[in-house]
C-alpha positions as CSV (number, residue, x, y, z in Angstrom):
1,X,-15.6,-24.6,46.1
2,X,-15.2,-21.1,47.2
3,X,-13.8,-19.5,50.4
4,X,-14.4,-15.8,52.1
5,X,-10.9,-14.6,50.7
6,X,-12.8,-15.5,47.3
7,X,-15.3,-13.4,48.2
8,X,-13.2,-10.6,49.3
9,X,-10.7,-10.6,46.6
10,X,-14.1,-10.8,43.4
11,X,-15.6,-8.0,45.2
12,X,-12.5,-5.7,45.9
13,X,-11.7,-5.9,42.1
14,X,-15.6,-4.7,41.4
15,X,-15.6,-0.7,40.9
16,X,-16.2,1.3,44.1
17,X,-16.7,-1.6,46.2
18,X,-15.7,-1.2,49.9
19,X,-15.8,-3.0,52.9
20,X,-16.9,-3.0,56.1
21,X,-18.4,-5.4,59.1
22,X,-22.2,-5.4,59.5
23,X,-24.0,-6.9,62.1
24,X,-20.4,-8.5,63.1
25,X,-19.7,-9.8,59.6
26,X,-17.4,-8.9,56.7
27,X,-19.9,-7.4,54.0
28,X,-19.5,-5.3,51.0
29,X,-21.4,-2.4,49.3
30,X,-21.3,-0.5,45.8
31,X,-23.8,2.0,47.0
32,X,-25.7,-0.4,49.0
33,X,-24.8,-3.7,50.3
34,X,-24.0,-5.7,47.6
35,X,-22.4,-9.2,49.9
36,X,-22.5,-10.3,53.4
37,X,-21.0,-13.4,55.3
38,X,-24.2,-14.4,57.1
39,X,-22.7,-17.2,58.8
40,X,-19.5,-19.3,58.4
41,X,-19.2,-20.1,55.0
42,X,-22.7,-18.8,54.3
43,X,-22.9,-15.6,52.2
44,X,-25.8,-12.9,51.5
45,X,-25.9,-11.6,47.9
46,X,-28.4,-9.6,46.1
47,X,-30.2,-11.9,42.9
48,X,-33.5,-11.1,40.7
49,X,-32.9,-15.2,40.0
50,X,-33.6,-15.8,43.6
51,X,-36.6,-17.9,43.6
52,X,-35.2,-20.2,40.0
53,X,-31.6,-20.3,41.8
54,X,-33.4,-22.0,45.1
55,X,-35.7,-24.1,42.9
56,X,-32.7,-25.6,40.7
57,X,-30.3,-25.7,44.0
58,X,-31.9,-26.6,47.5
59,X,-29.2,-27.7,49.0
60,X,-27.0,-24.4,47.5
61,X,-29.3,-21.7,47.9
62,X,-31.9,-21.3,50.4
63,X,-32.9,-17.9,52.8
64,X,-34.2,-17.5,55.9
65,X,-37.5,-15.8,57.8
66,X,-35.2,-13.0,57.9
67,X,-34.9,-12.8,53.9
68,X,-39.0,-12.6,52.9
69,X,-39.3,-9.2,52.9
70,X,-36.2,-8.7,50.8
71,X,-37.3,-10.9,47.7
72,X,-33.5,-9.6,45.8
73,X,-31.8,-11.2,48.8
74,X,-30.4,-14.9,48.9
75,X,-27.9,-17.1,50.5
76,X,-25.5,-19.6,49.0
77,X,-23.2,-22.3,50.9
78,X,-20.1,-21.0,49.4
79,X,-18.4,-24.5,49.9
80,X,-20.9,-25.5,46.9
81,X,-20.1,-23.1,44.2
82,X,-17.2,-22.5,42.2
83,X,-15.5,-19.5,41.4
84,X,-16.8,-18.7,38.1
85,X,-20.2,-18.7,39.7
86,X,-19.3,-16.2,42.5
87,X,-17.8,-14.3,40.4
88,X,-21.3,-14.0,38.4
89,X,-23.5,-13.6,41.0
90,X,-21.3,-10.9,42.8
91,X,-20.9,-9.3,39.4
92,X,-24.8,-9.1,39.4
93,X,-24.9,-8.0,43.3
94,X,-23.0,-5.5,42.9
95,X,-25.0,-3.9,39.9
96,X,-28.1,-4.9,42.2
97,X,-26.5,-2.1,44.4
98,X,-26.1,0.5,42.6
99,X,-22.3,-0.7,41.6
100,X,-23.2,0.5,37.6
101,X,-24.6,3.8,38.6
102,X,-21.0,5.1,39.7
């Protein structure tokens, strides 16, 4: 199970990350945005795995109407993955966003 501090604390310790609200949320960006809190306990994060992730995990990983045109974007209940998974998929977010280039 992971929590927003989780969130916060894996993405702070990512290089360049910083953050900032969008759309009334915490998020975070590398040179883009890299994580969002879409909801409570919801979070956006940028995956090429989207589609297998969603397929393999219904009930973990899902997006919205709002997702379709962004095929790299995904959301995950964060109450259903652990840590070390976070800590992945943030790790991939955040070269998703340009987080590598800098």
């Amino acid at each position: 199970m992971s929590t927003e501090d989780d969130v916060r604390r894996l993405c702070l310790a990512l290089p360049g990350v910083t953050e900032r609200m969008s759309w009334q949320r915490p998020a975070w960006f590398a040179a883009t945005l890299m994580a969002r809190i879409w909801d409570d306990g919801v979070l956006t994060v940028k995956t090429a795995e989207r589609e297998a992730l969603v397929a393999m995990e219904p009930g973990t990983y899902f997006w919205t109407p709002h997702h379709e045109r962004t095929p790299l974007l995904v959301l995950l209940r964060l109450e259903l993955v652990d840590t070390a998974q976070l800590h992945e998929l943030l790790v991939e977010s955040h070269r998703l966003a340009g987080g590598a280039r800098r």
